[in-house]
C-alpha positions in Angstrom: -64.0 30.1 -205.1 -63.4 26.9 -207.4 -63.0 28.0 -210.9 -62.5 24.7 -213.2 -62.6 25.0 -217.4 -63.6 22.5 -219.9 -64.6 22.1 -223.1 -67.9 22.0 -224.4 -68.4 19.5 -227.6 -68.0 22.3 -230.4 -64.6 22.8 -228.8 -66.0 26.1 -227.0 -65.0 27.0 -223.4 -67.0 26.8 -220.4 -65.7 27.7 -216.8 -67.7 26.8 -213.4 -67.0 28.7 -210.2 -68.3 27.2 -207.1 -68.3 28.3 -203.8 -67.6 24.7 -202.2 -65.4 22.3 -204.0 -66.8 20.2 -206.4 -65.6 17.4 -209.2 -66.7 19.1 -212.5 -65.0 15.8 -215.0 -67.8 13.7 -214.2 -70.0 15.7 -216.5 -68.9 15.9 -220.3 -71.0 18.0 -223.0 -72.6 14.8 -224.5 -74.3 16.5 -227.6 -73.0 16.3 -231.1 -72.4 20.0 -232.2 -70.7 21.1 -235.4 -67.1 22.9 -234.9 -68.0 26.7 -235.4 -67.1 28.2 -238.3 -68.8 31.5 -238.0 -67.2 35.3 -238.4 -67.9 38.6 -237.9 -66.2 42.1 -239.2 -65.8 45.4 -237.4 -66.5 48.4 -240.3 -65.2 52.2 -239.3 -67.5 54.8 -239.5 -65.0 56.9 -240.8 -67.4 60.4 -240.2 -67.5 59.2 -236.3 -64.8 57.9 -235.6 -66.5 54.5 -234.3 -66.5 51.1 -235.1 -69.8 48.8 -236.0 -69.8 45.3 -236.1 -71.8 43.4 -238.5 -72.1 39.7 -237.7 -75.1 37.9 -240.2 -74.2 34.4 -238.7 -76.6 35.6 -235.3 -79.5 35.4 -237.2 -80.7 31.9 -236.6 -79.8 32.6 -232.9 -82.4 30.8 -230.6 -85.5 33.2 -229.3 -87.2 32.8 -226.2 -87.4 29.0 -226.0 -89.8 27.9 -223.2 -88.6 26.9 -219.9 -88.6 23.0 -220.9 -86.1 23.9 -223.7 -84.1 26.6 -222.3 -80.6 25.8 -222.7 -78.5 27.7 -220.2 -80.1 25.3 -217.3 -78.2 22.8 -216.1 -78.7 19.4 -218.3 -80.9 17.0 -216.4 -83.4 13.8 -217.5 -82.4 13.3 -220.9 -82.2 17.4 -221.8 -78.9 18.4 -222.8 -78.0 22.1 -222.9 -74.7 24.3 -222.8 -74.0 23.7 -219.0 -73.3 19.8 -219.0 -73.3 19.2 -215.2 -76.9 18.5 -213.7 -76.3 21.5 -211.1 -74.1 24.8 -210.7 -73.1 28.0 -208.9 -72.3 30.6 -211.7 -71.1 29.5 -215.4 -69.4 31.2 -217.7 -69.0 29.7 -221.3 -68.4 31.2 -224.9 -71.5 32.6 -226.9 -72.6 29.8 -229.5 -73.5 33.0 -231.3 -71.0 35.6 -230.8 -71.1 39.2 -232.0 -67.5 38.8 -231.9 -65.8 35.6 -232.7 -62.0 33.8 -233.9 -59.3 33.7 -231.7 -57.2 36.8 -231.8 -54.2 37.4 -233.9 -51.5 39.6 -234.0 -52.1 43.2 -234.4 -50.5 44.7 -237.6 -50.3 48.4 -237.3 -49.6 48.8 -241.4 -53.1 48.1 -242.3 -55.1 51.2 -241.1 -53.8 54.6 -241.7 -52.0 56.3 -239.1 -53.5 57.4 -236.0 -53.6 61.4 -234.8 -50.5 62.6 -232.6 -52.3 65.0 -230.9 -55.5 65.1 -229.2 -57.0 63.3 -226.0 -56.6 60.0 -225.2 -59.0 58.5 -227.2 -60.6 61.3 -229.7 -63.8 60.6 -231.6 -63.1 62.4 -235.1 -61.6 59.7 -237.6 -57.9 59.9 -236.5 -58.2 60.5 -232.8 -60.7 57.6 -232.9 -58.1 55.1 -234.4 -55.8 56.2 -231.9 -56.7 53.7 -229.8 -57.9 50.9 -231.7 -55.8 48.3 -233.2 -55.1 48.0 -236.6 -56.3 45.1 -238.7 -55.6 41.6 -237.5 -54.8 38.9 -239.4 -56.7 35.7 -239.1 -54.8 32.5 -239.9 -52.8 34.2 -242.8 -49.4 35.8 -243.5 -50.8 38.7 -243.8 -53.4 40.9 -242.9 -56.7 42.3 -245.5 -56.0 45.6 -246.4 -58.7 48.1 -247.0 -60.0 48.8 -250.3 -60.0 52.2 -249.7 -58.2 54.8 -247.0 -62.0 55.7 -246.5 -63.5 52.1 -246.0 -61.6 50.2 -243.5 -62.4 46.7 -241.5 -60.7 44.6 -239.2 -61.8 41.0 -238.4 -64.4 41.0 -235.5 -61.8 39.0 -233.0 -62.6 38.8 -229.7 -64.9 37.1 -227.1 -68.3 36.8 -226.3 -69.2 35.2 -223.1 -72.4 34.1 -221.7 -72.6 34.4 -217.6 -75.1 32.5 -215.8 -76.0 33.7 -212.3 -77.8 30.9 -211.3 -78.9 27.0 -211.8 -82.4 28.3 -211.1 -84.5 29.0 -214.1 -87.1 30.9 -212.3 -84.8 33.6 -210.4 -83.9 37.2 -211.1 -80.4 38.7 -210.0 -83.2 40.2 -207.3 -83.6 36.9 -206.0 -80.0 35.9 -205.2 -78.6 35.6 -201.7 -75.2 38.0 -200.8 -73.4 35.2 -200.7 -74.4 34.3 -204.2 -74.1 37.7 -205.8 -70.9 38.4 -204.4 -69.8 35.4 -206.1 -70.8 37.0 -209.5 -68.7 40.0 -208.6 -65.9 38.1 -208.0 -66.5 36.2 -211.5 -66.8 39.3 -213.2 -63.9 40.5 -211.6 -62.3 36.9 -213.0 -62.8 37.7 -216.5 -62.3 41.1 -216.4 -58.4 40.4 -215.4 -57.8 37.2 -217.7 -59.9 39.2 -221.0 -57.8 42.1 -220.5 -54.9 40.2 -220.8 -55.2 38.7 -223.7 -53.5 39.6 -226.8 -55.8 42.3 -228.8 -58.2 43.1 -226.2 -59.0 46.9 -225.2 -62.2 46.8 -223.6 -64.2 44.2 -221.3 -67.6 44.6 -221.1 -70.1 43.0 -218.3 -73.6 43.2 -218.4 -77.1 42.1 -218.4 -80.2 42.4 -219.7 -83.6 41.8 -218.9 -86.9 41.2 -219.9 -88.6 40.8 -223.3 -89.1 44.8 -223.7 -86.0 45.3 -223.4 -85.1 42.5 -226.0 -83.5 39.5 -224.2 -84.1 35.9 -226.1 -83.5 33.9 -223.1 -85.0 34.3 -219.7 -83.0 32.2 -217.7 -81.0 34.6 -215.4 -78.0 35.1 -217.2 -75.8 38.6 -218.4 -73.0 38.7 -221.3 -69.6 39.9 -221.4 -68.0 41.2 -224.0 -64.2 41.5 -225.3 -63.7 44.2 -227.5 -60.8 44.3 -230.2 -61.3 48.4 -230.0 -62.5 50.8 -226.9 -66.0 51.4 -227.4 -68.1 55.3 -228.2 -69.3 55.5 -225.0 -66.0 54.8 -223.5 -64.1 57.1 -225.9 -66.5 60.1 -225.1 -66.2 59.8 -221.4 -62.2 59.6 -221.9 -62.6 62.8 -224.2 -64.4 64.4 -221.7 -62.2 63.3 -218.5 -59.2 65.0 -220.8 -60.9 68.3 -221.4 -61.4 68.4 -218.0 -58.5 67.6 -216.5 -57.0 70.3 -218.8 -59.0 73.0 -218.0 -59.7 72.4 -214.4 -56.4 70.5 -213.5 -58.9 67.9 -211.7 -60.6 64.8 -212.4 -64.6 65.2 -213.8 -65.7 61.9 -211.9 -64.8 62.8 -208.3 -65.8 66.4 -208.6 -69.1 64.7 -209.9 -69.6 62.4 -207.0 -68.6 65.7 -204.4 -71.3 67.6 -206.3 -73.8 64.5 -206.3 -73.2 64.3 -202.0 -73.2 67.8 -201.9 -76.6 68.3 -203.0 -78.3 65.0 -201.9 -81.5 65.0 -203.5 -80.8 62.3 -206.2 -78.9 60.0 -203.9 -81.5 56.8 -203.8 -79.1 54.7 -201.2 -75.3 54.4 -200.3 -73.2 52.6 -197.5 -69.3 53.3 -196.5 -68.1 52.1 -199.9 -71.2 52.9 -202.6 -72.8 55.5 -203.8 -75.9 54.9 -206.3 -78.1 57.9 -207.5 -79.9 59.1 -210.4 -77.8 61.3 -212.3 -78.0 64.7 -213.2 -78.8 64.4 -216.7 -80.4 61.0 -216.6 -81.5 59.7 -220.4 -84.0 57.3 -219.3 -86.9 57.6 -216.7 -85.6 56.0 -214.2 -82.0 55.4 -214.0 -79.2 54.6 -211.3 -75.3 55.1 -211.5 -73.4 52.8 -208.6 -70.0 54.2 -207.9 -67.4 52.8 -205.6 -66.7 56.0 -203.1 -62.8 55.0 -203.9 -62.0 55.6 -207.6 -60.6 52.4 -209.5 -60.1 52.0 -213.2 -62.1 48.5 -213.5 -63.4 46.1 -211.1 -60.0 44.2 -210.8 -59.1 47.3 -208.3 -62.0 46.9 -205.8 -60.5 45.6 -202.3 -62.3 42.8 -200.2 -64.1 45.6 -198.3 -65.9 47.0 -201.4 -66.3 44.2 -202.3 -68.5 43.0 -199.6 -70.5 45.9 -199.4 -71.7 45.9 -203.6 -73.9 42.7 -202.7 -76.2 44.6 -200.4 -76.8 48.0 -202.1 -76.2 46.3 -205.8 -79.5 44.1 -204.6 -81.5 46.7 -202.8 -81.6 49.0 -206.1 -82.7 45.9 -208.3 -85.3 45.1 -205.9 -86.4 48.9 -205.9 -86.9 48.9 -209.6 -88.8 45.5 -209.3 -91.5 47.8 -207.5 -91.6 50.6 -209.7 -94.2 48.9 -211.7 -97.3 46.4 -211.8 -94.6 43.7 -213.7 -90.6 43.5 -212.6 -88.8 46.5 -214.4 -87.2 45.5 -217.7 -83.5 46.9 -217.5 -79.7 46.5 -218.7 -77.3 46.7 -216.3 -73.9 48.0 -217.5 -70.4 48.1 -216.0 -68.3 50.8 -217.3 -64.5 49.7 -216.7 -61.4 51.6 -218.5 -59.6 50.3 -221.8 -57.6 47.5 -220.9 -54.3 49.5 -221.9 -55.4 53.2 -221.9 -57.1 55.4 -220.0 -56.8 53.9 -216.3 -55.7 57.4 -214.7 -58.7 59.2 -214.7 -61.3 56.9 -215.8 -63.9 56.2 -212.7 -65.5 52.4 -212.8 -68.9 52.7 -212.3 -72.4 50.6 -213.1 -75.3 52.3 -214.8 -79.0 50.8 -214.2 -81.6 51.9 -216.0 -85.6 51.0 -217.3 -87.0 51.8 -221.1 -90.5 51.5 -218.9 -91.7 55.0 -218.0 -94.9 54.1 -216.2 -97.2 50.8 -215.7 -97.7 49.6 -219.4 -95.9 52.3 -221.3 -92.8 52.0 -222.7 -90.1 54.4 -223.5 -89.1 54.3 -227.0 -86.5 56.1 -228.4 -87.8 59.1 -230.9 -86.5 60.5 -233.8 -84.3 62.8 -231.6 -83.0 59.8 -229.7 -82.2 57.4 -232.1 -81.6 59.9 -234.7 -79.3 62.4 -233.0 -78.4 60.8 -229.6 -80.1 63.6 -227.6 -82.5 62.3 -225.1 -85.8 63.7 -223.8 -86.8 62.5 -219.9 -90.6 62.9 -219.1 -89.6 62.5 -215.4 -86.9 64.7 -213.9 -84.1 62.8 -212.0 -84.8 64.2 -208.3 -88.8 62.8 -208.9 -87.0 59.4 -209.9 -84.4 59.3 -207.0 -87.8 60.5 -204.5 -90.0 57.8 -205.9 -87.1 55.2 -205.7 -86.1 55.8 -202.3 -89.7 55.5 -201.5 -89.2 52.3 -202.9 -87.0 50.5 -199.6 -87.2 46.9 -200.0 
């Protein structure tokens, strides 16, 4: 893999990797954009323990352009987009309309109130909950905002939004890619796992995608996001919580007695090979939804060897290709890797991907009711062993 960085003309970076060498200085970002000067905060819900980030500079973000105008294929006959050269493999380059945005500071650890001594590794009351979030960060001054109140806390929204593009081809689907070529989007996403974790103020790296117009993408070239957190995110803290609790009562770790109890019993397991296992689990939220697990467990992708590596292509493909049956039109889905806090819970964290639909049948949607949105607990009109039955059914 070739990996080479440049500059787009806003000052933004964009990385190619290609498979087969290939001189990348021969195409500069010719259009004139303005230097970006937009912001974002993070505010603490201080009665659970999470953060929010509220970013009003996304508004005027483009919407579903047509194909003609779409702007994450490669520039060619007079149309100039954010991927300068007339061809690539995969792309990676900074959001023009991050959720998250600045370069990162130094953390200050006077501006938030102390976190909890006690507790799990990454509790979700108030105090447990800042436990493992930085403090506030300053950006460009001497010193950093302070809250207004001990109750009403922010931090600048540093951190990094990246767009991924799998491919030069408007007109695919991650479906539609090769092995070849969808290995090399592991190994990107491996890539900017390791160098986002590393920088200064990062805790959690996020790579996903999402697709189709249900489930509210604005661009339709085939492309996923990846996201560097300044704090570990809920879903992440509650798994860490729970992984804790575990360990402490049953002095062993949640996700492999999960996966023995998933191959145990065999009747949501939809496919697996000698290093996957993908099945819908036992509580599934959606109607038809698929967690992928390496059979070894690793913190975040940088741990998979060369062998696992290998094998994700195959499976990884077969289940998107199963949920492109499931309906009359290709599934909508997001497609979500799970990966441990860059400097905290890496002992007993499992990676793992989670695949799921908001469709529920041909032409209906699932939207999420007062109970869902409202309290966070789900209601499934299709119990998981009828989704893992129909899905196997479902063999490319």
């Amino acid at each position: 893999m070739q990996k080479t960085s440049t500059r787009l003309a806003d000052g933004r970076e964009l990385i190619y990797y290609d498979r087969l060498p290939v001189r990348r200085s021969d195409h500069p970002d010719r259009r004139t954009l303005p230097k970006q000067t937009s912001s974002s905060r993070a505010r603490f819900d201080s009665l659970t323990g999470e953060w929010v980030i509220i970013a009003s500079h996304r508004q005027d973000r483009s919407f579903q352009p047509s194909a003609a105008d779409c702007p994450l294929c490669p520039s060619r006959d007079g149309h100039l987009t954010e991927v300068p050269a007339p061809e690539y493999d995969v792309v990676v380059f900074q959001n023009r309309f991050p959720a998250l945005t600045a370069a990162l500071a130094q953390v200050s650890t006077s501006a938030l109130a102390p976190a909890s001594t006690g507790g799990g590794a990454s509790g979700v009351a108030a105090t447990g909950a800042l436990a493992n979030v930085p403090a506030a960060r300053t950006a460009g001054a001497a010193h950093p905002t302070r809250p207004s109140s001990s109750i009403l806390r922010s931090i600048a929204g540093e951190g990094r939004c990246e767009v991924i593009c799998f491919a030069s081809d408007h007109d695919l689907s991650f479906a539609d890619l090769s092995s070849d070529q969808a290995r090399l989007v592991l190994d990107v996403w491996i890539d900017r796992t390791r160098d986002l974790a590393r920088s200064p103020g990062i805790e959690q790296v996020f790579c996903f995608e999402n697709r189709g117009s249900e489930i509210g993408v604005t661009q339709t070239h085939p492309h996923g996001q990846i996201y560097a957190y300044p704090f570990a995110t809920p879903r992440t803290n509650r798994m860490l919580d729970m992984t804790t609790s575990y360990r402490r009562r049953f002095g062993r770790n949640v996700f492999d007695d999960m996966l023995a109890a998933e191959r145990a019993d065999g009747s949501r397991i939809v496919a697996q090979n000698p290093s996957w296992l993908a099945f819908v689990p036992y509580a599934a939220r959606w109607p038809y939804e698929v967690h992928l697990y390496p059979k070894r467990r690793h913190a975040d992708l940088t741990g998979l060897d060369e062998g696992e590596r290998d094998a994700f292509p195959p499976i990884y493909l077969d289940l998107l290709r199963r949920f492109d049956q499931l309906f009359d039109t290709p599934a909508p889905y997001i497609a979500a890797w799970h990966q441990a806090p860059a400097h905290d819970g890496g002992r007993d964290f499992a990676l793992h991907l989670e695949l799921f639909t908001n469709r529920r049948s041909s032409g209906k949607l699932k939207y999420l009711a007062g109970s869902e949105a409202g309290m966070d607990v789900f209601a499934n009109d299709i119990t998981p062993e009828q989704a893992a039955k129909r899905l196997r059914a479902l063999a490319p």
